[in-house]
C-alpha positions, 0 to 999 in steps of 0.5 A: 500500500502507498503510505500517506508522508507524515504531516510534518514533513514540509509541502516543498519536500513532499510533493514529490513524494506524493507525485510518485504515490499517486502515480504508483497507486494509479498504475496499481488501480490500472493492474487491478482493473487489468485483473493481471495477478501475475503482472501484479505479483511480478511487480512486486518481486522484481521490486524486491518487496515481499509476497503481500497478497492479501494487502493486495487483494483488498486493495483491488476490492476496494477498486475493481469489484473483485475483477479476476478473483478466480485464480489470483493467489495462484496467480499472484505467487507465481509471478512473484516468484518470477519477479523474485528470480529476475530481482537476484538474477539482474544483480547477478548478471551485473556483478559476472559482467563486472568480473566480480566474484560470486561472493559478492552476493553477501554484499546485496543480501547486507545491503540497506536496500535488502534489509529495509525491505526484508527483501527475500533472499534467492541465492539460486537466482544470482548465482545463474544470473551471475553465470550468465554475466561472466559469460558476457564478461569472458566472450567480450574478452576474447572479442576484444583479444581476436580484434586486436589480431591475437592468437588463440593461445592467449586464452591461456594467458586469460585463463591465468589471469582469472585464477589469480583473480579467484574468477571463474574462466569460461572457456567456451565464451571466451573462444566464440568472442575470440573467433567473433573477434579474429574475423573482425580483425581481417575485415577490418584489415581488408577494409583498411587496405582498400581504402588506402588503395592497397591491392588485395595481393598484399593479402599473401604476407600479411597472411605469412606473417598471422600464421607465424604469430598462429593468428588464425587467418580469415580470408574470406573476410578479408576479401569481402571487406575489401571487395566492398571499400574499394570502390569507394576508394575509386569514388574517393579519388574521383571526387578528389581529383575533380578539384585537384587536377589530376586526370584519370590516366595518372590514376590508372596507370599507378593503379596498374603499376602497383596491380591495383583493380580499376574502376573507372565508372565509378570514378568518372561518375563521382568526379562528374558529380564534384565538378557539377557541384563546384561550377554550381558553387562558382555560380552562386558565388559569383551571383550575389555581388559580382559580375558574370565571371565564367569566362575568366574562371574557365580560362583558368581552371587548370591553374586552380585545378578543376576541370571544364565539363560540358555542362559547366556553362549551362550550370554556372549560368543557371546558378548566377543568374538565380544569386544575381536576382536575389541580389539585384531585388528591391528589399535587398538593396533596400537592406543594404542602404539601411546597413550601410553596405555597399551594393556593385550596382553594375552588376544589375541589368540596366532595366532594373540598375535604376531602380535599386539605386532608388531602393538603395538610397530609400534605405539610407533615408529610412534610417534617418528617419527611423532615428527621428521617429525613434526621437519623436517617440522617446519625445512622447514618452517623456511628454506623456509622463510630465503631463500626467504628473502635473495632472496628478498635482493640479488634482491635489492642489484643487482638492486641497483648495475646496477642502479649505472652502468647505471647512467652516471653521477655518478662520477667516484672517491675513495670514489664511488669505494669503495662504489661498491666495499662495494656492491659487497661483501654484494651480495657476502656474500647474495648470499653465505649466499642464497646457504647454506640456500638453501643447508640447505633447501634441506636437510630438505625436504629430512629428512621430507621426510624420516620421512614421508615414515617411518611413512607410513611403519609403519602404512602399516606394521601393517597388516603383519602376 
């Protein structure tokens, strides 16, 4: 049963913990209208609590009818003992993986977790659980062994090692990890090879050399690694050399002289693939800004080592002409007068070079009035408030004076006359002082107002031809 936390406790600590009982109580309502009394045991084992049927039955009762009552001990004790099993079984596994030994169940069985909640002992379940993790230990060692391109006689070094740990030596794990690991070891080796363009023929003394160390040799694996990668190493060197320029007869040639297979489509394809990108790149560049260079960039392409391709004008045109219209529009020269950038207008075609002059400069002229309608405003703000303080202080001033007029037993003499009279022309000089703020004010909105409409023209204006 969730337990209520004490009233003492303060409501800043507890709301978690009602969080969580709330939740826990709603997902045991949820099991109990389920009618699932293997779920409902097994959660209970695997939490380490003990069997509590009863309690959970009345629980239940009182919130699903008595739903599912037919079997539910049966039900309840043998999921809990399956939840009990996979509790001890989890820690089990854990500590085997960890290389601990199997000792170190005594440690879980004093732990305060355990002991707080009586948790029932189940030495069975950790021992197989363990068994199952030092198996994971073993095979992951023999893994990392046969990846590193180690012999299987270092199983015996492996098997030394764990009897000075006082560990048990699973032989059989170790070797299926260490035969996963030796075909890892010549994949890898394949792979490497035909990525740094190494003919598979170099096979035959890295195999020489494994079989003196009695490395167990996989060449299967090495060849279908290397079989994979090296027609990426051919698309590699194409996209490479696209922009590098070498040409594809100085690859051959070193491909044959050192007994390297070709593959020429591949390559060609992906040195296509670079060359269309970078014209398209040059394009774009060129666009936004500059004039048309294509010209100039293919007469010297050889000095910056890309190659020209038949599509090269076709590409480099469609990407300067797309960059070149996002550059010579309206709004854009619009920004950069408001920024204060240059704008190449010689770039821009003649019908519209005009044009983004106009908006150029309605840019430079927008910022000037920005800056005169941003004084304007800050004018008004500061306007505003002096006129509602003074309204605030005429408001008091005409209280006070009426408060006097209706106090009958305020005497009537020089000295209070003088005060009315004192009073009378401090309203006087704020309601005089109120008028020309108020003056000052209007005339503020009114420059605010202007500044703002000249903005709004200025931006509107820019689309006129």
């Amino acid at each position: 049963m969730t337990r209520l936390p004490r009233w003492s406790t303060p409501l800043i600590l507890s709301l978690p913990l009602l969080l969580g009982g709330c939740q826990a109580t709603m997902e045991r309502i949820a099991d109990c209208k389920a009618g699932d009394w293997n779920g409902i045991g097994h959660k209970d084992g695997v939490a380490g609590e003990v069997q509590n049927f009863a309690e959970r039955k009345d629980f239940c009762d009182s919130h699903d009818g008595g739903k599912g009552q037919g079997d539910a001990a049966a039900g309840y004790l043998a999921g809990w003992a399956q939840g009990n099993w996979d509790f001890w079984s989890a820690r089990g596994v854990s500590d085997g993986r960890q290389a601990l030994p199997q000792s170190t169940y005594e440690r879980h069985v004093a732990s305060e977790a355990v002991q707080k909640q009586h948790t029932p002992l189940n030495r069975p379940a950790y021992d197989a659980g363990w068994m199952i993790g030092n198996a994971d230990y073993w095979n992951g060692q023999g893994k990392r062994d046969g990846t590193d391109g180690k012999p299987a006689t270092v199983k015996e070094a492996a098997r030394n090692r764990a009897a000075q740990q006082g560990l048990r030596f699973d032989e059989a794990s170790y070797t299926s990890g260490w035969q996963t690991g030796n075909r890892t070891y010549w994949q890898d080796a394949g792979y490497t090879d035909a990525r740094n363009g190494v003919p598979d023929s170099e096979l035959k003394p890295r195999v020489a050399a494994a079989r003196a160390a009695g490395v167990q040799v996989q060449e299967d694996a090495y060849h279908a690694a290397w079989n994979a990668e090296i027609v990426n190493y051919w698309k590699n060197l194409g996209t490479q050399d696209a922009v590098s320029g070498k040409a594809f007869n100085m690859r051959r040639a070193e491909a044959r002289a050192k007994g390297l297979k070709v593959y020429e489509a591949e390559y060609r394809q992906s040195w296509e693939n670079r060359l269309v990108d970078y014209w398209r790149k040059a394009g774009q560049d060129d666009g936004y800004g500059h004039p048309f260079l294509l010209e100039d960039r293919m007469a010297n392409a050889g000095r910056d080592g890309v190659f020209v391709i038949p599509r090269t004008r076709e590409l480099y045109t469609a990407a300067w002409d797309e960059q070149n219209a996002r550059y010579c529009n309206p709004d854009n020269a619009f920004d950069l007068g408001r920024h204060g950038a240059g704008m190449a207008f010689e770039v821009c075609r003649d019908p519209v070079r005009n044009q983004m002059k106009r908006a150029y400069l309605s840019g430079q002229d927008y910022e000037v009035a920005a800056a005169k309608y941003n004084r304007a405003v800050s004018d008004v703000d500061e306007l505003a408030g002096r006129a509602r303080e003074a309204r605030g202080r005429l408001g008091r001033i005409e209280r006070e004076i009426r408060a006097n007029l209706d106090n009958k037993d305020r005497p009537v003499n020089d000295e209070t006359q003088k005060q009315d009279r004192r009073r009378e022309q401090e309203r006087r000089d704020v309601a005089d002082y109120l008028q020309r703020t108020e003056r000052q004010l209007d005339e503020a909105r009114r420059w605010a107002d202007r500044h703002q409409q000249e903005m709004e023209r200025l931006r509107r204006d820019i689309y006129l031809n």
